[in-house]
GUPAKOL-766322 format. One line per 4 residues: number of its first residue (from 1); for each residue z, y, x of N, C-alpha, C, CB. Coordinates in steps of 0.1 Angstrom, whole numbers, plus 5000, padded with zeros to 4 digits. Glycine has a CB too. Layout:
N
NUM = Z Y X Z Y X Z Y X Z Y X | ...;
***
This chain:
279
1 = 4937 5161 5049 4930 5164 5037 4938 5161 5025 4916 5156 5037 | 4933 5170 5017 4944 5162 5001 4937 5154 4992 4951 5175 4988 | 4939 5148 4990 4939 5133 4980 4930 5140 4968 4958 5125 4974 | 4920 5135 4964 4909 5135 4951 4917 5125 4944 4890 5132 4954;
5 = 4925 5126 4934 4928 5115 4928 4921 5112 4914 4941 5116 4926 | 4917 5099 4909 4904 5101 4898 4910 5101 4887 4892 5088 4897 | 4913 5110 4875 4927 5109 4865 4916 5104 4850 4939 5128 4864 | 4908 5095 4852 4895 5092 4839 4892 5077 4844 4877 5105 4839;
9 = 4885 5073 4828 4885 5063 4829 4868 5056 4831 4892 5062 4819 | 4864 5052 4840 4871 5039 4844 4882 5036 4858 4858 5029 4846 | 4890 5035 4862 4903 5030 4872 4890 5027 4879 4917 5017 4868 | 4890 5036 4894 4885 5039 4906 4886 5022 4911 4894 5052 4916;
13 = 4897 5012 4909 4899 5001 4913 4900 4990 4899 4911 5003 4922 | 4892 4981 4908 4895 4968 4892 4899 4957 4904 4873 4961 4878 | 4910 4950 4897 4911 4933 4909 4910 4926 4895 4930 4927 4921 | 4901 4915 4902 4899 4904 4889 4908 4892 4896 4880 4899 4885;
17 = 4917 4893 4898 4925 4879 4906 4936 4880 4897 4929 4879 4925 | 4940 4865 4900 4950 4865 4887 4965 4875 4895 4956 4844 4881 | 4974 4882 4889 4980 4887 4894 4997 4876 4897 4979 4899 4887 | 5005 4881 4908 5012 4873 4912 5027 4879 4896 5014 4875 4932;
21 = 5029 4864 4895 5042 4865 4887 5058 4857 4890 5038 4859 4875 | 5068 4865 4897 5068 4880 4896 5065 4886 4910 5083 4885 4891 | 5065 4901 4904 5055 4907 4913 5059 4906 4925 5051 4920 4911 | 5053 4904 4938 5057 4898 4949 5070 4912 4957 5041 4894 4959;
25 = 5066 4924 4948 5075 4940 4952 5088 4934 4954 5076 4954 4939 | 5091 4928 4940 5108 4922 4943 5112 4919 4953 5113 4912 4937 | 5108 4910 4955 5110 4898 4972 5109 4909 4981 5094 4882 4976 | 5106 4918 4982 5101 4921 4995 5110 4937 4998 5081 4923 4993;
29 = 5112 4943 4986 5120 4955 4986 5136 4948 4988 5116 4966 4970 | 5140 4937 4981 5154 4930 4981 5158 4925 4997 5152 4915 4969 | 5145 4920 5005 5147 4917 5020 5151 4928 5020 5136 4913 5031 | 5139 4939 5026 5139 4952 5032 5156 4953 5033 5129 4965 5022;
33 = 5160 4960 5018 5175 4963 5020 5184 4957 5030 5180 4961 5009 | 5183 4936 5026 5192 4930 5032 5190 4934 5050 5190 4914 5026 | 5174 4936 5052 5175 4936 5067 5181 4949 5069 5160 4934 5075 | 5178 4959 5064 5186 4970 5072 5198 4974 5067 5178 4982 5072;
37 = 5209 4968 5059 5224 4964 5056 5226 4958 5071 5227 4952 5042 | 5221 4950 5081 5224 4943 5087 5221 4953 5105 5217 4929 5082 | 5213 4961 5102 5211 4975 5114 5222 4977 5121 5208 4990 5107 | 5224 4979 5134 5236 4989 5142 5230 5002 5141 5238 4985 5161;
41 = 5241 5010 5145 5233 5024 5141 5223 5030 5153 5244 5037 5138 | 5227 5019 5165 5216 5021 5173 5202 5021 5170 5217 5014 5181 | 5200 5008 5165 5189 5002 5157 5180 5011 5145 5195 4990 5150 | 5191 5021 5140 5189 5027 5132 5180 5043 5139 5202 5027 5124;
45 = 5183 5043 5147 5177 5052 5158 5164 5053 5164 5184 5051 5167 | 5162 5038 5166 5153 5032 5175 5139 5037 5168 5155 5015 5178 | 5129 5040 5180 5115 5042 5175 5107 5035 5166 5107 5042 5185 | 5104 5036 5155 5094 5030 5147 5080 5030 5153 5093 5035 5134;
49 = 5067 5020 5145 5056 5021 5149 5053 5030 5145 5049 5012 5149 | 5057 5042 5133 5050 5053 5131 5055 5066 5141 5052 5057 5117 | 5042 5073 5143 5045 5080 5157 5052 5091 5153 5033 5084 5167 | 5064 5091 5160 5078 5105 5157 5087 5102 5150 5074 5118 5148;
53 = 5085 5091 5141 5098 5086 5132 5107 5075 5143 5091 5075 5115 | 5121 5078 5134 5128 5064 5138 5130 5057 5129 5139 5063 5145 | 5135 5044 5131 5137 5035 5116 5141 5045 5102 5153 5022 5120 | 5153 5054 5105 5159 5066 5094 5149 5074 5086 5166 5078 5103;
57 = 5139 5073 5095 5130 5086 5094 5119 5074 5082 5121 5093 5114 | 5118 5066 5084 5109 5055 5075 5116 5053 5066 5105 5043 5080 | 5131 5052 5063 5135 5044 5050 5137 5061 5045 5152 5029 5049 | 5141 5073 5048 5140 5087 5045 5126 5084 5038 5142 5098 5058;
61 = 5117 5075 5044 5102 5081 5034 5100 5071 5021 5084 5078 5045 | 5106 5061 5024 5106 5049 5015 5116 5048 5006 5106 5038 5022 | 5126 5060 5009 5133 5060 4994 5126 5071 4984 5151 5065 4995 | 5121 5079 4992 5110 5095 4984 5099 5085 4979 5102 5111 4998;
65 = 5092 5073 4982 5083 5065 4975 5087 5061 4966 5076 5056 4980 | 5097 5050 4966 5106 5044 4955 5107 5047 4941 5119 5047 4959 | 5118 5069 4943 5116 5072 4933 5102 5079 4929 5126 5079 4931 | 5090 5082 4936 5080 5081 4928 5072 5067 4918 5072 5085 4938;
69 = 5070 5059 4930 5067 5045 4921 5077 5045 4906 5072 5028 4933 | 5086 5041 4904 5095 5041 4896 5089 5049 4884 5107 5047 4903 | 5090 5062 4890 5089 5073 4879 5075 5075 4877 5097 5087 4884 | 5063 5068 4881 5050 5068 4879 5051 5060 4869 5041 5065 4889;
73 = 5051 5046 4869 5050 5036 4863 5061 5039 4848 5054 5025 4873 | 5074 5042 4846 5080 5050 4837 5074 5059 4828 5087 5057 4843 | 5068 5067 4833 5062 5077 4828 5050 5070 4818 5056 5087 4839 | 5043 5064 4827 5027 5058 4823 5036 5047 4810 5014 5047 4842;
77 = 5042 5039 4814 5046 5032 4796 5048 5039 4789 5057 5024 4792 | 5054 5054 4790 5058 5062 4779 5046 5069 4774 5069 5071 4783 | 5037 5063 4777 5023 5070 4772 5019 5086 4781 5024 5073 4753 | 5023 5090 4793 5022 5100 4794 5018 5102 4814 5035 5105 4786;
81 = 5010 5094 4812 5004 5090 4829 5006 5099 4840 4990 5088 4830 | 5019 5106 4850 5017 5117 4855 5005 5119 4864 5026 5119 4860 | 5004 5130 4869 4997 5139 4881 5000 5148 4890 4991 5145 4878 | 5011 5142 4899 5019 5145 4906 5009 5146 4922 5030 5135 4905;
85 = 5000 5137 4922 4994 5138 4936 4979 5146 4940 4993 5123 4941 | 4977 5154 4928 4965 5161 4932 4965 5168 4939 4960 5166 4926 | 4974 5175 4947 4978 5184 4961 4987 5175 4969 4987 5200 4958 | 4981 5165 4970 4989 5158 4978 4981 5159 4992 4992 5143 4973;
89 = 4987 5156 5004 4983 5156 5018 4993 5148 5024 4983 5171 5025 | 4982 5129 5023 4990 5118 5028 4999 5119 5043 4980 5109 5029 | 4991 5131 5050 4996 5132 5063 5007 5143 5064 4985 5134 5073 | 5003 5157 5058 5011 5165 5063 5028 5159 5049 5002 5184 5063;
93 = 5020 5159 5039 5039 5160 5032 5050 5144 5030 5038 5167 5011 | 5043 5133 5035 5055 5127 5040 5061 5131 5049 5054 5118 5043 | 5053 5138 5061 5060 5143 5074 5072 5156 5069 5046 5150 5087 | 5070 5162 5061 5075 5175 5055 5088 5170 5050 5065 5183 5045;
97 = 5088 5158 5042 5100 5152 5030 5109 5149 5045 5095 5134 5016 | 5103 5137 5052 5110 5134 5064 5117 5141 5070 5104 5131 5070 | 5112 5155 5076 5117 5161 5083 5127 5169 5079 5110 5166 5089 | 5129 5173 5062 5136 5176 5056 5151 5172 5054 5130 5174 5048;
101 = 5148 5155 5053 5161 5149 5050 5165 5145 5064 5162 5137 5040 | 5161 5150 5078 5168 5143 5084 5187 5152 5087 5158 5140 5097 | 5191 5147 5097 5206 5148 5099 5217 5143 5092 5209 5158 5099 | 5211 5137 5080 5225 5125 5072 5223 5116 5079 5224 5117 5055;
105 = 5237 5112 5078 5242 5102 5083 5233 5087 5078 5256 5104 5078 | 5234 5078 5088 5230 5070 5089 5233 5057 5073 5234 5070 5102 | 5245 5056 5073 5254 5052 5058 5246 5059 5042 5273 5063 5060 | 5244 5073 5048 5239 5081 5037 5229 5075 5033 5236 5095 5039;
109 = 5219 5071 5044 5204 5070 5042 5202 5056 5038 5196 5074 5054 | 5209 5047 5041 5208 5038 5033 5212 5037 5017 5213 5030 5041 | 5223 5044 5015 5230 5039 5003 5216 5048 4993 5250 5045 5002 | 5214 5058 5000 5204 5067 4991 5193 5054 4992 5198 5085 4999;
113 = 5187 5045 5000 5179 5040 4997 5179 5027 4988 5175 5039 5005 | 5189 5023 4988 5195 5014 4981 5194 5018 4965 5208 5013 4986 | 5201 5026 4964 5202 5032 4952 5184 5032 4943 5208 5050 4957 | 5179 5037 4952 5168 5038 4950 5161 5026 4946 5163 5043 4960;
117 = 5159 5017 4955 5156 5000 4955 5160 4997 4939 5169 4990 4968 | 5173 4997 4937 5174 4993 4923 5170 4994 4914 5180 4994 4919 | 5165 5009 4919 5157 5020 4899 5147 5008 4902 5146 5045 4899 | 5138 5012 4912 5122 5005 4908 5125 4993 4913 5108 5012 4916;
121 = 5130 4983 4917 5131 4964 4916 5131 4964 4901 5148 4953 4923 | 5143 4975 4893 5146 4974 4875 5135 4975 4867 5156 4985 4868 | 5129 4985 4870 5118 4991 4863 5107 4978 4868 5114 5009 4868 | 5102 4977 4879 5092 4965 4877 5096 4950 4875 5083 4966 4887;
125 = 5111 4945 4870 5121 4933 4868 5111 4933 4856 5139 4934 4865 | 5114 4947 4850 5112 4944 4832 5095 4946 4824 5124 4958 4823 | 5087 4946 4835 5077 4951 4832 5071 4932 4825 5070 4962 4847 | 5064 4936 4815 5056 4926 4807 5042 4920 4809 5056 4931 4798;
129 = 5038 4910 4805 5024 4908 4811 5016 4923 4808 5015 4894 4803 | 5019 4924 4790 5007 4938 4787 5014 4946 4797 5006 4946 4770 | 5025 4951 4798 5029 4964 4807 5016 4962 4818 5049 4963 4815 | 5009 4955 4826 5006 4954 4839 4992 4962 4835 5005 4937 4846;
133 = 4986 4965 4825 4975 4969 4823 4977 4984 4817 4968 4958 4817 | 4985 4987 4817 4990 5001 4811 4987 5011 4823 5009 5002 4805 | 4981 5020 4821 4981 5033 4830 4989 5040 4835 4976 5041 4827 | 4990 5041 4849 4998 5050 4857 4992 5056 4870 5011 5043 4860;
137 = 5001 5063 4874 4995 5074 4888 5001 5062 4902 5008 5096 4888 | 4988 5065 4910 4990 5059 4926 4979 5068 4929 4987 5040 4931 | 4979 5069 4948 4974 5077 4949 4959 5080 4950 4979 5081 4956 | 4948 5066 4944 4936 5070 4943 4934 5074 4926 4927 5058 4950;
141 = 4949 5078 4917 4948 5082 4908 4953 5073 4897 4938 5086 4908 | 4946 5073 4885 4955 5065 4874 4946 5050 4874 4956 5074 4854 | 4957 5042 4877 4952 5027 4878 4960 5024 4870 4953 5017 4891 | 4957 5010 4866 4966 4995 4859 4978 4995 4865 4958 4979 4862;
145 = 4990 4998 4857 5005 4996 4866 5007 4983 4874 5017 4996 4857 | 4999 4971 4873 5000 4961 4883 4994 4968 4894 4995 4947 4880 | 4985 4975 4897 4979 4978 4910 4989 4989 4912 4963 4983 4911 | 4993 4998 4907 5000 5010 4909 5016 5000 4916 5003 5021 4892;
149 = 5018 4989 4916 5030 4979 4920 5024 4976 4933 5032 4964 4910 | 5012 4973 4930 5002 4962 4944 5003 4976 4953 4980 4955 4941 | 5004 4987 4954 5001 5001 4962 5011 5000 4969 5001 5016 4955 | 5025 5002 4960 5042 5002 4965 5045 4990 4969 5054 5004 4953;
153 = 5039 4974 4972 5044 4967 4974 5036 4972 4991 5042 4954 4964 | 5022 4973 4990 5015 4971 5004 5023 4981 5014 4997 4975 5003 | 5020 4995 5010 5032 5008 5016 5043 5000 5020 5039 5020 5003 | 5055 4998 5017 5066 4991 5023 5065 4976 5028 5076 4991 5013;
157 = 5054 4971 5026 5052 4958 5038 5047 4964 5050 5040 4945 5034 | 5041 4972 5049 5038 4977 5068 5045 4987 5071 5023 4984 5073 | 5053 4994 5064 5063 5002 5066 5076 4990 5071 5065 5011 5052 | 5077 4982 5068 5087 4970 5071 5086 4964 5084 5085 4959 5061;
161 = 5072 4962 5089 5066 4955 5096 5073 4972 5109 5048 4949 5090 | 5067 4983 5104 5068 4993 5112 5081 4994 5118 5063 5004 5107 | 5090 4994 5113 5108 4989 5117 5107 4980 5119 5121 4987 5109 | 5108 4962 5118 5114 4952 5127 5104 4949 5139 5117 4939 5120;
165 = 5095 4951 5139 5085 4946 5149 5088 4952 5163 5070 4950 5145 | 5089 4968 5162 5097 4973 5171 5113 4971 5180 5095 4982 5166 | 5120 4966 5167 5130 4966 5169 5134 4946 5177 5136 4972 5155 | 5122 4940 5179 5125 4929 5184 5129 4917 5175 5134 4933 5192;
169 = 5127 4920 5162 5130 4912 5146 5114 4906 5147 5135 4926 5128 | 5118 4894 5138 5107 4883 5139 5102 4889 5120 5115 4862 5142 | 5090 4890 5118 5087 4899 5099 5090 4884 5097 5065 4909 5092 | 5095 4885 5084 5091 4876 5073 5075 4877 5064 5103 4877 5063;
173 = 5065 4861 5066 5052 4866 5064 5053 4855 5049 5038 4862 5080 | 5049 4864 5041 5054 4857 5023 5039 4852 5019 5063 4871 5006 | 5031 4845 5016 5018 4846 5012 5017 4853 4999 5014 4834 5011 | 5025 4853 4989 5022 4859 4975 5018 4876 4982 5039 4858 4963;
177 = 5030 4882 4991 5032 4896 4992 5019 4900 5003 5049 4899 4998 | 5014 4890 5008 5000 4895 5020 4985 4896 5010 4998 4878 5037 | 4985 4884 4999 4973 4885 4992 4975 4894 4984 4968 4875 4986 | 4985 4902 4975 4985 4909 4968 4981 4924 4973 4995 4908 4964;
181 = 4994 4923 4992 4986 4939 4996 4972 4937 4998 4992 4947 5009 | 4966 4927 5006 4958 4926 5009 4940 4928 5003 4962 4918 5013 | 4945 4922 4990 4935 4927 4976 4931 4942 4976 4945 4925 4960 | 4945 4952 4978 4949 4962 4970 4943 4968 4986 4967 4963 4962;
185 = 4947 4972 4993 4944 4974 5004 4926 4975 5012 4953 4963 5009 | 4919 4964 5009 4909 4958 5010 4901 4973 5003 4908 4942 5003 | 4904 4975 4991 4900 4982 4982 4901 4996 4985 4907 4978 4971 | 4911 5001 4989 4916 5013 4989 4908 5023 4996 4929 5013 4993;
189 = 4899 5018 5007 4894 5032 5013 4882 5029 5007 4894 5035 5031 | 4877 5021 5001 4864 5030 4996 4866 5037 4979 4848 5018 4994 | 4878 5029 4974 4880 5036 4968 4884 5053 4964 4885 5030 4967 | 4890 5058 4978 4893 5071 4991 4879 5076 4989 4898 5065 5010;
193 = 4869 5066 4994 4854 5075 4990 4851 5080 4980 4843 5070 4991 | 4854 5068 4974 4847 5074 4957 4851 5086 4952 4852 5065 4945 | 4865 5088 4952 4870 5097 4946 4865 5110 4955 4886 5093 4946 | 4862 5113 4969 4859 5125 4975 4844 5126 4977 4867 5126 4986;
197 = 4837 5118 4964 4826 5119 4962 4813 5118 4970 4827 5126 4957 | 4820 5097 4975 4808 5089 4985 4799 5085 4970 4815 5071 4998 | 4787 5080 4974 4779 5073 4964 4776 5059 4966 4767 5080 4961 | 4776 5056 4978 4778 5044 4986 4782 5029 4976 4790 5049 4996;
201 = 4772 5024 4981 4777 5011 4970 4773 4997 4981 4764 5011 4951 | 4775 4987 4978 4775 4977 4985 4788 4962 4985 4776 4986 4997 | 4791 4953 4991 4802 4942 4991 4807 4942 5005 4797 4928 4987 | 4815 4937 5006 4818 4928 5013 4824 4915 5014 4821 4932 5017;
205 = 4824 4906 5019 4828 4889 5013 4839 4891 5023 4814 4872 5018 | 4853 4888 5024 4865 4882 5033 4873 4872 5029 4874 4890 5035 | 4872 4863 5043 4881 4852 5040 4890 4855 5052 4874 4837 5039 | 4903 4847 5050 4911 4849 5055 4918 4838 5061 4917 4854 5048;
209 = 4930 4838 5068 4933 4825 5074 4952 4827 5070 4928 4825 5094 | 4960 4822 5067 4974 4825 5068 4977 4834 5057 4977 4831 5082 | 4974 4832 5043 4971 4816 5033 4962 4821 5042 4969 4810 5014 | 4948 4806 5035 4935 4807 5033 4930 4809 5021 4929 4796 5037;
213 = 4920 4822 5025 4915 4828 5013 4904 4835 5009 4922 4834 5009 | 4893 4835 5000 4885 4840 5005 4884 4851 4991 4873 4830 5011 | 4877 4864 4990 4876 4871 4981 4864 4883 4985 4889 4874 4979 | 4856 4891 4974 4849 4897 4976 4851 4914 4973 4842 4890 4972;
217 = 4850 4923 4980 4853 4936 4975 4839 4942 4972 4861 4944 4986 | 4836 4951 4964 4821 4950 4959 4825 4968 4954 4815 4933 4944 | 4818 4976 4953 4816 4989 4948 4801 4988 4940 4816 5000 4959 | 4806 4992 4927 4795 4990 4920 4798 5003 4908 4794 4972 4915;
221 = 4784 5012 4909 4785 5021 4903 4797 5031 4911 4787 5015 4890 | 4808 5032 4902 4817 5043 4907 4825 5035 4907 4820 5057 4901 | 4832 5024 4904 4843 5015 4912 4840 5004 4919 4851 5011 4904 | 4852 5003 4924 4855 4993 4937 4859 4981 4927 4871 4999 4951;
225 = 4854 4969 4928 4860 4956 4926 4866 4946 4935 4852 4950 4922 | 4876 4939 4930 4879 4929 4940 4878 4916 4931 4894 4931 4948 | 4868 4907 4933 4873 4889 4928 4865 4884 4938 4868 4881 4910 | 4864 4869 4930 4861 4858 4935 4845 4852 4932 4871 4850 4931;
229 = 4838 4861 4923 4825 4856 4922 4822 4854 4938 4815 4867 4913 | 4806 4845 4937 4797 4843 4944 4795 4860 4951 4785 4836 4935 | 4794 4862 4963 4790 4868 4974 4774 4876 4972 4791 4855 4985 | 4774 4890 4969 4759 4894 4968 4748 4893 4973 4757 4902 4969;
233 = 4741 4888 4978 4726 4886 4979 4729 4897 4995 4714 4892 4962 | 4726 4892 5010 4727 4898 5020 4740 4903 5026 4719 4905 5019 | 4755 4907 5017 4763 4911 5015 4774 4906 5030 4765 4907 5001 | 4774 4915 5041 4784 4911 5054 4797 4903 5050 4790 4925 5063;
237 = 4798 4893 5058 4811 4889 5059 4821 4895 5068 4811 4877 5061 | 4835 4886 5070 4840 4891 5079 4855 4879 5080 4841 4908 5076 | 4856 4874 5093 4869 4866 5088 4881 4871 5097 4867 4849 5091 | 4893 4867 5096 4901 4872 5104 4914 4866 5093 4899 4890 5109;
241 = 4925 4865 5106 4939 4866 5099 4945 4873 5089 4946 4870 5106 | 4950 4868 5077 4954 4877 5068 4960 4889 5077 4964 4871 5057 | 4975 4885 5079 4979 4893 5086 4975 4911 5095 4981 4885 5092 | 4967 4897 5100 4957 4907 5114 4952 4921 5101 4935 4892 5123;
245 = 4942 4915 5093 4934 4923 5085 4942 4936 5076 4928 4911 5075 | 4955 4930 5072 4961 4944 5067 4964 4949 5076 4971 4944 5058 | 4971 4944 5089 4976 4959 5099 4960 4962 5103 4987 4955 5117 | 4952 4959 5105 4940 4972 5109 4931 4980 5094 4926 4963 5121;
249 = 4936 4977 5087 4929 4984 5072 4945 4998 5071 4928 4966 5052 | 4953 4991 5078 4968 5001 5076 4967 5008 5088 4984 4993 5076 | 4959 5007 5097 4956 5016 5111 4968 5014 5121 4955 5035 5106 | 4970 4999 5116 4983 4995 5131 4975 4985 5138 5002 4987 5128;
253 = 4977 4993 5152 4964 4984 5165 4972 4970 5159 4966 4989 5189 | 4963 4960 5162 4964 4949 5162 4956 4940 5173 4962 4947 5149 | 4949 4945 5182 4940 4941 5194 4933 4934 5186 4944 4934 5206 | 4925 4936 5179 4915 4928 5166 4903 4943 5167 4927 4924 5142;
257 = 4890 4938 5177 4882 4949 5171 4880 4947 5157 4869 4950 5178 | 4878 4954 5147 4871 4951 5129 4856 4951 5133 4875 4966 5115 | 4848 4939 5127 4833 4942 5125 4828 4955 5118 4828 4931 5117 | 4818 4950 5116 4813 4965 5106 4819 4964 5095 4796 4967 5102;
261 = 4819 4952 5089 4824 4948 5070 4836 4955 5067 4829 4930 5066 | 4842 4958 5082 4858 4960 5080 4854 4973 5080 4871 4954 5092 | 4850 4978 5090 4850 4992 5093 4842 4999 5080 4842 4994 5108 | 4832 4996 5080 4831 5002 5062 4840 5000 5050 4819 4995 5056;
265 = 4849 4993 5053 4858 4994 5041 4871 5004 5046 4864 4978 5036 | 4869 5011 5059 4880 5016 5066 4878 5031 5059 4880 5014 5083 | 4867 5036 5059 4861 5049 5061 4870 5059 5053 4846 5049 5056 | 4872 5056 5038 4880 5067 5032 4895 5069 5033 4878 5066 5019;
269 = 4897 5057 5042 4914 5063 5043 4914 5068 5059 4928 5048 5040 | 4905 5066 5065 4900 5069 5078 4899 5082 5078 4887 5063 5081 | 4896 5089 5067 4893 5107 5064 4906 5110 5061 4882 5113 5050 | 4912 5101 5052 4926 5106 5045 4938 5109 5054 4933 5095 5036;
273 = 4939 5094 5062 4951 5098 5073 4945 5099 5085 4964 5088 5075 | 4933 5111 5084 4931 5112 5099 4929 5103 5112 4940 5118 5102 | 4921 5091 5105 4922 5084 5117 4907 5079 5121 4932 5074 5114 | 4906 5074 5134 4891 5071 5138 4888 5055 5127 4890 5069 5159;
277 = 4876 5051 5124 4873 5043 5112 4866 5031 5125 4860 5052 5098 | 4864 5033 5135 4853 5022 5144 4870 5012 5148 4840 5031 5163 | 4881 5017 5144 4891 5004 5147 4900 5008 5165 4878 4986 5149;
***
């Protein structure tokens, strides 16, 4: 299906948590590189957890994100917020970019990602407290450039996870970089509803284990909130492993059935990338 992105105001997503300084993206795009500088080209071959790709075929997608993030956030300081993803189709045109660039060389595909790495680590190095609240494009549409960061940070943590895990590599688990996707993440498929016009309103309370943490996702009216107030009046809980909780909101089995709390927050990306929502 293609992406309803909401390009008006009010931002489909609000997080009321303080945001991490600096943004946890750095740390995490700066690994990425170092771990796969350190790849055999076997390794570079080897099956990812996404089905059909190999490791190549993921950083091929994750340098085509890169220079979007980059150039979203770019744009949106210059006062001019693009709209690049209203014909977007999460499923079919990564697979399309992918399949595009394959047959470079292995050397190629990194240095192209590399390259890449630098624009956007620079661009969000220099970004300012106000910069974080300035408008830009992600793909449930024009958010706060700190969430439009929190999008690109969550994307390449399970994309990360999707290379070493396979490959027999132990992840590095950062707490800054799990609560941030995890916020952002939590949020995103009902936000996915909103935009393809659910009316659905409701909370949910999650706490977490690995940090420990507890936070509330709440739809109210036409956006999705995430803080820390008190818990709504009847409002499901749900606990589980940080960890655990973003790979099954990211649709990577994790042998974790999701309760209902989860599973209702699954639903609109559940439509997006085609996937079953009961977990």
């Amino acid at each position: 299906m293609l992406l309803a992105p909401r390009y008006r105001y009010p931002p489909v997503i609000a997080v009321a948590l303080p945001p991490s300084d600096p943004h946890p993206l750095l740390a995490q795009r700066r690994r990425l590189e170092g771990i796969l500088g350190e790849l055999s080209e076997q390794q570079w071959h080897h099956p990812s957890r996404c089905e059909g790709w190999s490791v190549q075929d993921v950083v091929t997608h994750l340098t085509s994100t890169n220079h979007f993030w980059a150039r979203s956030i770019e744009e949106g300081l210059a006062g001019a917020p693009t709209r690049m993803l209203a014909t977007f189709d999460p499923v079919a045109s990564p697979a399309l970019m992918v399949e595009h660039g394959r047959g470079g060389s292995v050397t190629a595909t990194f240095e192209e990602f590399a390259r890449s790495n630098a624009t956007l680590v620079g661009v969000v190095e220099a970004l300012t407290v106000a910069d974080g609240d300035v408008i830009a494009e992600a793909p449930p549409g024009h958010l706060p450039v700190r969430l439009v960061a929190d999008h690109a940070l969550w994307d390449a943590w399970v994309h990360e996870r999707d290379i070493v895990l396979p490959l027999g590599l132990v992840p590095i688990v950062d707490g800054g970089e799990v609560l941030d996707a995890l916020h952002y993440v939590a949020a995103l498929g009902r936000a996915i509803s909103l935009c393809t016009g659910s009316t659905d309103t409701g909370a949910v309370e999650i706490t977490v284990t690995d940090p420990d943490h507890r936070f509330v996702v709440e739809v109210v009216e036409d956006q999705v909130r995430v803080h820390a107030n008190p818990t709504p009046r009847g409002a499901p809980t749900a606990q589980a492993d940080a960890v655990v909780l973003i790979e099954v909101l990211s649709f990577r089995h994790s042998g974790w059935p999701p309760p209902p709390a989860v599973t209702w927050l699954l639903a609109g990306l559940a439509a997006a990338f085609d996937q079953p929502s009961g977990g």
